[in-house]
N, CA, C and O atoms as a GROMACS GRO file, in nm:
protein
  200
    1UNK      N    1  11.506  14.076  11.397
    1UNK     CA    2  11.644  14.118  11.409
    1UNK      C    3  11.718  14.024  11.504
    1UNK      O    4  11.670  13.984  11.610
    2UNK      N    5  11.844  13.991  11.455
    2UNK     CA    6  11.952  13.917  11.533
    2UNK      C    7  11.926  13.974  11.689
    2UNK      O    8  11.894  14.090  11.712
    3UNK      N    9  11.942  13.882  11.780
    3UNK     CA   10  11.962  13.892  11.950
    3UNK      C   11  12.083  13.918  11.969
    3UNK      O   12  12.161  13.832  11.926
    4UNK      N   13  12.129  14.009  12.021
    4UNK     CA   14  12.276  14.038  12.080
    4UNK      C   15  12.280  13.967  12.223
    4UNK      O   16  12.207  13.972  12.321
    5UNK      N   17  12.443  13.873  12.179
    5UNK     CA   18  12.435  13.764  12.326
    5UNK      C   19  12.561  13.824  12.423
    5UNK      O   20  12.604  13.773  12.526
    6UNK      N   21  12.596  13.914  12.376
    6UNK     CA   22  12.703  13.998  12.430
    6UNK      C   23  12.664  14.140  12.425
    6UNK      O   24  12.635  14.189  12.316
    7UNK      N   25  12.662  14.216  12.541
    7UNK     CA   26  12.629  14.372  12.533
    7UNK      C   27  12.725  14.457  12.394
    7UNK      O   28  12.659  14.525  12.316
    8UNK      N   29  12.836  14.448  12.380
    8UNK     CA   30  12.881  14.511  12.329
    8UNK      C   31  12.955  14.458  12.188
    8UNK      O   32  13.028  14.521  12.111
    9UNK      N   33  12.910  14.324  12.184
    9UNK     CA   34  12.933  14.293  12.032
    9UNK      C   35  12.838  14.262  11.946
    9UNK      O   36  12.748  14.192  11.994
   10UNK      N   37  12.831  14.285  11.858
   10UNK     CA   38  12.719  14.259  11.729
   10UNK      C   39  12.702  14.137  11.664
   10UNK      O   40  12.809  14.110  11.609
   11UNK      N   41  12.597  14.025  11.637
   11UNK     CA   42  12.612  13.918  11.607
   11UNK      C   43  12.706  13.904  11.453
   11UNK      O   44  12.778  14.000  11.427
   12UNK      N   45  12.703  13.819  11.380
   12UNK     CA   46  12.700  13.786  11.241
   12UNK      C   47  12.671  13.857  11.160
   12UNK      O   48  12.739  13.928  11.085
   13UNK      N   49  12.522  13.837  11.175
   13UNK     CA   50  12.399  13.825  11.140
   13UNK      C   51  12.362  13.999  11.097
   13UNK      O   52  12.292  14.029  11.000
   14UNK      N   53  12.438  14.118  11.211
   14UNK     CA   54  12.420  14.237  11.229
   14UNK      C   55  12.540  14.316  11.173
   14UNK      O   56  12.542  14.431  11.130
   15UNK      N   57  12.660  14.205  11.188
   15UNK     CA   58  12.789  14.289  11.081
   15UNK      C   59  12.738  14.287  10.982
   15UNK      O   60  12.719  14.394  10.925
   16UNK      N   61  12.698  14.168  10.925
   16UNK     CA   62  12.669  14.156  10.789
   16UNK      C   63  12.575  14.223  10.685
   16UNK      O   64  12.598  14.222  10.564
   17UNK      N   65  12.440  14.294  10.757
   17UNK     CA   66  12.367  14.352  10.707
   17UNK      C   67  12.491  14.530  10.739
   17UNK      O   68  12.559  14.593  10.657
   18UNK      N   69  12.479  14.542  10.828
   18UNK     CA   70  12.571  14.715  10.848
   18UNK      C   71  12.653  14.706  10.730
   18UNK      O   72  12.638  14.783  10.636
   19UNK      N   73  12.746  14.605  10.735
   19UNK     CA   74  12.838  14.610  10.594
   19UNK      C   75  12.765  14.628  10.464
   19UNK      O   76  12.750  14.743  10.422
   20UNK      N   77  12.728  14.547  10.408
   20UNK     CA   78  12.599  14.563  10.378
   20UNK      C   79  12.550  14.704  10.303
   20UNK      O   80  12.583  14.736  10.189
   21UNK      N   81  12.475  14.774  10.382
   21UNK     CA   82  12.383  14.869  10.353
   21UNK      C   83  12.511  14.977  10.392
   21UNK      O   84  12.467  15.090  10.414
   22UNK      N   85  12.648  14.967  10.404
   22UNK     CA   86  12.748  15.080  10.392
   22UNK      C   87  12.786  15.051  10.239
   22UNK      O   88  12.775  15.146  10.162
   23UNK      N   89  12.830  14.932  10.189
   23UNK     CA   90  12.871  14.899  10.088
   23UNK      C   91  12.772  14.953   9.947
   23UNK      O   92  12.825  14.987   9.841
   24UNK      N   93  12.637  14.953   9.968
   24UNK     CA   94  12.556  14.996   9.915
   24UNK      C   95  12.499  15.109   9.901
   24UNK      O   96  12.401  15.118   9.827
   25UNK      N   97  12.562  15.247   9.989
   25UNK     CA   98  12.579  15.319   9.998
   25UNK      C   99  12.718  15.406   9.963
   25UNK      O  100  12.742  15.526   9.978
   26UNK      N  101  12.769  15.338   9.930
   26UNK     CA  102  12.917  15.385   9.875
   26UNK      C  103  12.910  15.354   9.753
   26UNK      O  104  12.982  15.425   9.682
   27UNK      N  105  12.835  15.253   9.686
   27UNK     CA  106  12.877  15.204   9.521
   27UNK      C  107  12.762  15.212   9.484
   27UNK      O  108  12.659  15.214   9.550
   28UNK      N  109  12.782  15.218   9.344
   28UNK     CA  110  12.678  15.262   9.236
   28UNK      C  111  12.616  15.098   9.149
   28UNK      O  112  12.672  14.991   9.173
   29UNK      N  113  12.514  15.106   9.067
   29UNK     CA  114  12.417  15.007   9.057
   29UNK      C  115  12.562  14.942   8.948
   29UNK      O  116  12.572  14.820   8.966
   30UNK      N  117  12.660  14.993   8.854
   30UNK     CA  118  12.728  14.966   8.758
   30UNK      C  119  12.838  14.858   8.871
   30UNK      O  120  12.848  14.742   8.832
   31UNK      N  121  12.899  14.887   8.975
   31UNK     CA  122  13.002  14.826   9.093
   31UNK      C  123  12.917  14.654   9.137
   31UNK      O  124  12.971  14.562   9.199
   32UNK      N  125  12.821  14.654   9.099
   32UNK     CA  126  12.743  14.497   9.096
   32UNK      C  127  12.728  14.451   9.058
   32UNK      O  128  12.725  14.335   9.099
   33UNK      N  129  12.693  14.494   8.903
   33UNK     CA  130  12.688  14.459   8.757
   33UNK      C  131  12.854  14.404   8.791
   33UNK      O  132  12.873  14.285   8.816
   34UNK      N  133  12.941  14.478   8.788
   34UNK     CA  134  13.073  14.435   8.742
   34UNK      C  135  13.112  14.332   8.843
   34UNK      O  136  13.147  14.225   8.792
   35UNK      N  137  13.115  14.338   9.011
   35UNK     CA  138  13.144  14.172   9.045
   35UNK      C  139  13.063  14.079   9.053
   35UNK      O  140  13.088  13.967   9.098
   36UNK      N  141  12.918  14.134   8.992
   36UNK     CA  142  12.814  13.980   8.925
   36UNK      C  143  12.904  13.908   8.787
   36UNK      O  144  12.883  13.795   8.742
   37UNK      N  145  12.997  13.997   8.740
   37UNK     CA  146  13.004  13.898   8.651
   37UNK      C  147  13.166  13.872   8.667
   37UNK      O  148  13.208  13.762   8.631
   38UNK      N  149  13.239  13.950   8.709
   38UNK     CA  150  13.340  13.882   8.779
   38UNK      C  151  13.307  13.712   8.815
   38UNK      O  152  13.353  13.605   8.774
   39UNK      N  153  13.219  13.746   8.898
   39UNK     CA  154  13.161  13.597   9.021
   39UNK      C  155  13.122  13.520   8.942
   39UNK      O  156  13.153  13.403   8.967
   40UNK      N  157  13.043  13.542   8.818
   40UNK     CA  158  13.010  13.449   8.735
   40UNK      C  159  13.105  13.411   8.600
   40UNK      O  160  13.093  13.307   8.536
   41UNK      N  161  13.183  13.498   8.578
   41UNK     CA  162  13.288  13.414   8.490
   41UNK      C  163  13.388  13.310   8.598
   41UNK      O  164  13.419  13.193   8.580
   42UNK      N  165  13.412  13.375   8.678
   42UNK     CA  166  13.498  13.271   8.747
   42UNK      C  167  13.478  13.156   8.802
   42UNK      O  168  13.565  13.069   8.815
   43UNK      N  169  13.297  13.142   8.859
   43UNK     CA  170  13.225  13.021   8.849
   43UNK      C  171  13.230  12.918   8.741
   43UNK      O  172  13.265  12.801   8.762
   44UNK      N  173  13.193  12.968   8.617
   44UNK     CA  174  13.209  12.899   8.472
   44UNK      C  175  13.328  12.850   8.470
   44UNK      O  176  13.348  12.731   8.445
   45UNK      N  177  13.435  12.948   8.498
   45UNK     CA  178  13.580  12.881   8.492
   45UNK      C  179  13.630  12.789   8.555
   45UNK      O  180  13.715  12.720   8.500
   46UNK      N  181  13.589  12.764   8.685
   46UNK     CA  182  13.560  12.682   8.785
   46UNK      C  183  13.554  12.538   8.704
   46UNK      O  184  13.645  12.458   8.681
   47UNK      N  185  13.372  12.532   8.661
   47UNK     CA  186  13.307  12.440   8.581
   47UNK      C  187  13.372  12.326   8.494
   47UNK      O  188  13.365  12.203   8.488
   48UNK      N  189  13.462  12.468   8.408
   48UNK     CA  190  13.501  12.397   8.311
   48UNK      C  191  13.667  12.329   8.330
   48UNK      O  192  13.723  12.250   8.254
   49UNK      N  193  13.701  12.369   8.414
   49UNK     CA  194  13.802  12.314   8.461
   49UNK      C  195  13.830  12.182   8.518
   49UNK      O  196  13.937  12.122   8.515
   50UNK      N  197  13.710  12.139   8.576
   50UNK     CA  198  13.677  11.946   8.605
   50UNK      C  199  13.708  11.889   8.550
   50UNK      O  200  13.688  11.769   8.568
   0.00000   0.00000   0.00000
């Protein structure tokens, strides 16, 4: 686990997982499916745009 270098703030490293495992707790397995492919059409679109 991330070292906290400040008493009272949380690294990176420790927002990022909390966010995280709240986000994953609020949404359903279908809410990943849908911005996996969000993320991946818009990658492609990306691509083909060069």
């Amino acid at each position: 686990m991330a070292e906290r270098k400040n008493n009272n703030k949380m690294s990176l490293e420790e927002a990022g997982r909390k966010g995280g495992k709240t986000t994953s707790r609020n949404y359903d397995k279908e809410f990943y499916q849908e911005i996996g492919e969000k993320g991946g059409n818009e990658r492609a679109r990306q691509r083909d745009n060069k």
